[in-house]
C-alpha positions in Angstrom: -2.6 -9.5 6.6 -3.6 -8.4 2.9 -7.2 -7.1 1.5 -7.8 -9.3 -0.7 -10.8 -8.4 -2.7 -13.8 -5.5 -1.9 -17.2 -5.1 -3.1 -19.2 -1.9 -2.8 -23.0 -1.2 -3.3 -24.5 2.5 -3.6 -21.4 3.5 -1.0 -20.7 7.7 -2.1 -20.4 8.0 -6.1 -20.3 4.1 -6.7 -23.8 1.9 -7.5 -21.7 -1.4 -7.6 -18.1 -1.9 -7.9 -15.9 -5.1 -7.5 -12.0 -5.4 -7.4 -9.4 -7.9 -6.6 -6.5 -6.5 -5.4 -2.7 -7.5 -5.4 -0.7 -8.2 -1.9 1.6 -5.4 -3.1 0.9 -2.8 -5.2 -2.5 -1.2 -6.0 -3.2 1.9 -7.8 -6.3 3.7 -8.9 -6.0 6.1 -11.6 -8.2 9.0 -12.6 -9.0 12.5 -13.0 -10.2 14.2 -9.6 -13.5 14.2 -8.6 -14.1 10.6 -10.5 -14.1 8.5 -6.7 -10.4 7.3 -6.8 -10.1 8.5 -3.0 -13.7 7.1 -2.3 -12.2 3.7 -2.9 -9.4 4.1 0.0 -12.3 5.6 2.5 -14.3 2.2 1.6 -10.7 0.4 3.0 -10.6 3.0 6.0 -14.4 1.8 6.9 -13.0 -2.0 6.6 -10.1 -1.2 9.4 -11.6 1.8 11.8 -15.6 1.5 10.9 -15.7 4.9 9.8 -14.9 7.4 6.9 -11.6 9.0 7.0 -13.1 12.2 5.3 -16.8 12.6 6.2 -18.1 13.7 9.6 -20.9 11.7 9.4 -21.9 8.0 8.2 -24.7 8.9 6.1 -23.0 10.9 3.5 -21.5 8.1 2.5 -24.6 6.7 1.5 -24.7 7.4 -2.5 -27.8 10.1 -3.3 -31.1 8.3 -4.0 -29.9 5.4 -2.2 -31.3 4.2 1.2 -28.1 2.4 2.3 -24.5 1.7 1.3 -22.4 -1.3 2.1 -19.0 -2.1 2.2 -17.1 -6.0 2.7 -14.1 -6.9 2.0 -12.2 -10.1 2.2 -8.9 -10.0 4.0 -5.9 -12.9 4.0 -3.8 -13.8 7.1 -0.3 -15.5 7.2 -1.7 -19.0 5.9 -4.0 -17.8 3.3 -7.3 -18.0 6.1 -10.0 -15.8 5.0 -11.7 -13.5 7.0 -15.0 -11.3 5.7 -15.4 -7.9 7.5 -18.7 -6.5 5.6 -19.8 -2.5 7.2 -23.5 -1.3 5.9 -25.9 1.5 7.2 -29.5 1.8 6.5 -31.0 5.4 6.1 -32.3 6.3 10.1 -31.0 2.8 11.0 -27.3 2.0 12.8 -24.6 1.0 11.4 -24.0 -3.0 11.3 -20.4 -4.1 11.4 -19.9 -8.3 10.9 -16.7 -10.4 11.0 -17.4 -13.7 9.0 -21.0 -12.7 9.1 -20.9 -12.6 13.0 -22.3 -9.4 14.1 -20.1 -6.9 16.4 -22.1 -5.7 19.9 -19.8 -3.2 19.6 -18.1 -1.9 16.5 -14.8 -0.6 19.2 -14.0 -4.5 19.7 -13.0 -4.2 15.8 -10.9 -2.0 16.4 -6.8 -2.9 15.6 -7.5 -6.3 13.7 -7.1 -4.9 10.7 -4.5 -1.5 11.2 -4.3 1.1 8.4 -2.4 4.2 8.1 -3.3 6.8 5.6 -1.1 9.3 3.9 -3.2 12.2 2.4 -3.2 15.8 1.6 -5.0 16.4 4.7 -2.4 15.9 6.8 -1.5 18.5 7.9 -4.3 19.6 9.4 -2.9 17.6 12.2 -0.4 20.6 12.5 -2.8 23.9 11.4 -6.0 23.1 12.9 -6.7 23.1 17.2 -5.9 20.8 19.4 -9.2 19.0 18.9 -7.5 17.6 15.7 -4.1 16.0 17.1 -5.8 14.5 19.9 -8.3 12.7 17.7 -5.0 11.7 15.6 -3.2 10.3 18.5 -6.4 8.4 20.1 -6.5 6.8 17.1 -3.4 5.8 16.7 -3.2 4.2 20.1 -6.3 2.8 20.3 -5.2 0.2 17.1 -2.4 -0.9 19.4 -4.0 -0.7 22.6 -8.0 -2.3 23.1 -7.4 -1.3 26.8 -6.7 2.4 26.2 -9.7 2.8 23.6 -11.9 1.3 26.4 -10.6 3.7 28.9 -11.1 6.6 26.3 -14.7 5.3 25.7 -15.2 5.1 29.2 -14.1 9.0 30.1 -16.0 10.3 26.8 -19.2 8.9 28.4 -18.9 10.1 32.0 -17.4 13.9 30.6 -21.2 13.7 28.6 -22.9 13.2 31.7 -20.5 15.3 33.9 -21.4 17.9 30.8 -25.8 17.4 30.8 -25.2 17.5 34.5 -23.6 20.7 34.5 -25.9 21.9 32.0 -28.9 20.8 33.8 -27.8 22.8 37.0 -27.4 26.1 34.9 -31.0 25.6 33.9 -32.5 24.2 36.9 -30.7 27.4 38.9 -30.0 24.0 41.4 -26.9 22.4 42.6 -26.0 18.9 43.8 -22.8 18.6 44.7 -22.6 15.1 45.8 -24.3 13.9 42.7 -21.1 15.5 41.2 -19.1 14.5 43.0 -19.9 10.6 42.2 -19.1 11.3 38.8 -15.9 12.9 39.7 -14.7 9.9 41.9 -15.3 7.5 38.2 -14.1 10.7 36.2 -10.6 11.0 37.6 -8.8 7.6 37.6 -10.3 7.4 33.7 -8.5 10.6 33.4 -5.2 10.3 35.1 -5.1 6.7 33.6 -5.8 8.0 29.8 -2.6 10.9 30.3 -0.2 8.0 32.0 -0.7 5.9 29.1 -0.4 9.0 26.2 2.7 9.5 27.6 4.1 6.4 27.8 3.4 6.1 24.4 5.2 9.1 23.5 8.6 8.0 25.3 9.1 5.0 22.4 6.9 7.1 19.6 9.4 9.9 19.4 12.5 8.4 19.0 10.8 6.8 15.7 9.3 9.6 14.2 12.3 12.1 14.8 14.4 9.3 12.9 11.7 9.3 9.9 12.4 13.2 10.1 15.3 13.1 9.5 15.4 10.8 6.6 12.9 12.1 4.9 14.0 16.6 5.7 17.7 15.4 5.1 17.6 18.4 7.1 19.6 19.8 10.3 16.5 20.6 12.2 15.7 18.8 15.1 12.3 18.2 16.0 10.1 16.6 18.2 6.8 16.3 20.3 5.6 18.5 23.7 2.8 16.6 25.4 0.4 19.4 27.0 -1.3 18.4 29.8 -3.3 19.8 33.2 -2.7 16.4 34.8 1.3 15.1 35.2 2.3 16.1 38.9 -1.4 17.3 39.7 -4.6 16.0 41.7 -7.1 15.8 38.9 -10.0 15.8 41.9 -8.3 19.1 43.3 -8.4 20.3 39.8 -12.3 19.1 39.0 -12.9 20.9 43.1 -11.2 24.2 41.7 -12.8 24.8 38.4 -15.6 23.5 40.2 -17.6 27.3 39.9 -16.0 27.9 36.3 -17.3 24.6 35.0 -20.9 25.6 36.6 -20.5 29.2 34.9 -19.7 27.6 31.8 -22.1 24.4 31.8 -18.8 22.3 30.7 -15.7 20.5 32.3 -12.8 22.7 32.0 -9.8 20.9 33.1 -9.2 16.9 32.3 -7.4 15.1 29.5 -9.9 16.1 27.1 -7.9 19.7 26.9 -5.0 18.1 26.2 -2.7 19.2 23.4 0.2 17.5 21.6 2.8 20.6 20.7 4.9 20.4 17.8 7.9 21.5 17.6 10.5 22.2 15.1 14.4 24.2 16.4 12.3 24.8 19.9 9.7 26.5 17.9 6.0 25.8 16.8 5.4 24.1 13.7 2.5 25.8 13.2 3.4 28.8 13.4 7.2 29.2 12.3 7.5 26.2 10.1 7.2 26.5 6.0 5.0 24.5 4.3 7.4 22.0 3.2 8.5 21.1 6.6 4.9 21.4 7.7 4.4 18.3 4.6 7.8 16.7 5.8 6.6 16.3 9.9 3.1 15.4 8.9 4.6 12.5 6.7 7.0 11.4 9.4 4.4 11.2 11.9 2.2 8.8 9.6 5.6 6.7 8.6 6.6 6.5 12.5 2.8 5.5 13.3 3.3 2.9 10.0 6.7 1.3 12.0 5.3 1.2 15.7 2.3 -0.4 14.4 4.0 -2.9 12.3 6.6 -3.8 15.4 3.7 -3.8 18.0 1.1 -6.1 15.6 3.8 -8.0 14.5 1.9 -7.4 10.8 2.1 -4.6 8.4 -1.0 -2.5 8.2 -2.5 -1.8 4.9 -1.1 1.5 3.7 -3.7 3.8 1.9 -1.6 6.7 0.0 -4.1 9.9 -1.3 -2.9 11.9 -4.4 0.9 12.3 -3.4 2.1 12.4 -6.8 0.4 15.7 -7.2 0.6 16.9 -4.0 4.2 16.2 -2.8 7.8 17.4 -4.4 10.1 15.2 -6.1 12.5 14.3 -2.7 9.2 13.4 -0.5 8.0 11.2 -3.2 11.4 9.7 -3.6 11.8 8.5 0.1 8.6 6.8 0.3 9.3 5.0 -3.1 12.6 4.5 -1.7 10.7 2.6 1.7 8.3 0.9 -1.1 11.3 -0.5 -2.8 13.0 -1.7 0.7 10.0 -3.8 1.7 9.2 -1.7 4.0 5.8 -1.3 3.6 3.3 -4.7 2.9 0.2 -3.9 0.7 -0.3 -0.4 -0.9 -3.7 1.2 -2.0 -2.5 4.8 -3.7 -4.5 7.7 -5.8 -3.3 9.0 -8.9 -4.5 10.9 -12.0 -1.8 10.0 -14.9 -1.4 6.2 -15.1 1.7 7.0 -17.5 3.1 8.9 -14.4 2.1 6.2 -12.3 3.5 3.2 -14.2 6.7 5.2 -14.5 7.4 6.2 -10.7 6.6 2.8 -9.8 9.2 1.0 -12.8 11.4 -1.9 -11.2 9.5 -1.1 -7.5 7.5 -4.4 -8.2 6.4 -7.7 -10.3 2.9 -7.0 -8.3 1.3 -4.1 -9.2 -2.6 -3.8 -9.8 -4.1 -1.1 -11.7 -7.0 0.1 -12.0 -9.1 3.0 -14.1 -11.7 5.0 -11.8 -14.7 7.3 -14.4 -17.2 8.8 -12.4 -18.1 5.9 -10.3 -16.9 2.9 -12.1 -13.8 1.1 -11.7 -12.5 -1.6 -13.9 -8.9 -3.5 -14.4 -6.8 -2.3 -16.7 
């Protein structure tokens, strides 16, 4: 599956831009701040319907603009064409359509078209709470998995009304338990389902990512991933019964697989907090290259690869290993940043007869 073509209108810094892409190679060139990444956020909204850098939908809407749109053409295996266009009105909802068909719900587009993106960000996965990682991993499974987004949409709802419940005891000074207690008997098979299936995906995920690790550290360290849970070997009910008056005190559910945490570890010892920043760069990386592999074994396709300013933000031996992965085939189509296009057409030398370029300038974009 390849992206063949995309066409914005008033989507962040851009009025109107067109581009047809190469099944390999793609790169946009510019100085920062000229939209270069905005172009690989418009790909993002094609695959997972939303931005992969702005909390909310309407900032992507260019200023003095009423709405943005995005649609893009992508190719499968015998050349068949399929149009995904994503557009938002100002005060309206978004409107996600496959071939001008209309989605009832933008999470049944979810894993048709699978991306992974490699950006400076990353590791945030590693610095910031536990908040951050679990969003990361959702995501991840839920492009391989239809059934486990479902679930996760399904125990997101009932924690919201298990949370305005709680809520609306503390200011009602009233309590129902058995009204609570019908929530709790759809809250916890949602629950214990959701960790069963996090870490079953660990048990083949780590093996993968430990390897990329170590290919890409050349390092002794051995590292891996601690799945943090309240739920393994419990009774989720007891649990929800025992934090019962804490969750009233606190007008939120305190126990459940929405606290989970996904540890990282590096020698036995947190990554976040005893790792340098180059290994911090070198496990973010592996993660994205071992969520790259499962997803390419599991869709039998290669997902678009979207790579964010890692000339300028990556040393010489990261850079190398992923050029050396470009080189193997290993990856299918590439969408990457840069500001130097001398820099670029240099690292890239002998990679590949199918490269695209193309010159970003505050907005526009045009093949060089």
């Amino acid at each position: 599956m390849i992206l063949d073509s995309l066409h914005l209108l008033f989507f962040k810094n851009y009025d109107e831009a067109s581009l047809q892409f190469s099944p390999h190679i793609n790169c946009f060139v510019g100085e920062n701040g000229s939209g270069k990444t905005n172009l690989l956020d418009a790909i993002h909204y094609l695959s997972l319907t939303k931005s992969a850098f702005s909390a909310a939908d309407a900032q992507c809407i260019k200023q003095d603009a009423d709405f943005f749109l995005v649609k893009g053409k992508f190719l499968g295996p015998n050349n068949q064409a399929e149009l995904i266009q994503c557009s938002l009105r100002q005060g309206q909802k978004k409107v996600l359509t496959h071939d001008k068909q209309p989605y009832e719900r933008l999470a049944d587009h979810i894993g048709r078209f699978p991306v992974v993106l490699i950006s400076p960000y990353d590791t945030d996965i590693i610095r910031q709470g536990s908040e951050e990682r679990r969003k990361y991993f959702d995501s991840l499974i839920s492009q391989l998995d239809h059934g486990y987004l479902e679930l996760l949409i399904q125990y997101s709802f009932l924690l919201r009304q298990r949370n305005a419940l709680l809520k609306q005891f503390a200011e009602r000074h009233s309590f129902d338990r058995d009204y609570l207690q019908v929530l709790d008997e759809q809250l916890v098979p949602a629950g214990q389902r959701l960790t069963e299936l996090r870490e079953q995906f660990l048990v083949s995920f780590i093996p993968v990512f430990q390897r990329h690790y170590t290919e890409l550290a050349e390092s002794r360290e051995q590292v891996s991933l601690d799945y943090k849970s309240q739920l393994p070997g419990a009774d989720f009910a007891a649990l929800l019964r025992a934090n019962e008056r804490k969750d009233l005190a606190l007008q939120r559910t305190t126990v459940g697989p929405h606290k989970d945490d996904y540890v990282f570890l590096m020698d036995g010892l947190s990554v976040k907090h005893y790792a340098s920043q180059g290994q911090q760069k070198s496990f973010a990386i592996a993660l994205k290259l071992a969520q790259f592999e499962v997803m390419a074994e599991r869709k039998q396709h290669k997902p678009l690869l979207l790579l964010d300013d890692i000339f300028d933000r990556l040393d010489e031996r990261r850079i190398t290993r992923l050029l050396q992965l470009v080189a193997n085939h290993t990856f299918g189509q590439i969408f990457l940043t840069d500001t130097h296009l001398d820099r670029t057409d240099r690292v890239l030398a002998g990679l590949s007869d199918q490269i695209a370029r193309f010159r970003v300038e505050q907005g526009t974009v045009a093949a060089v």
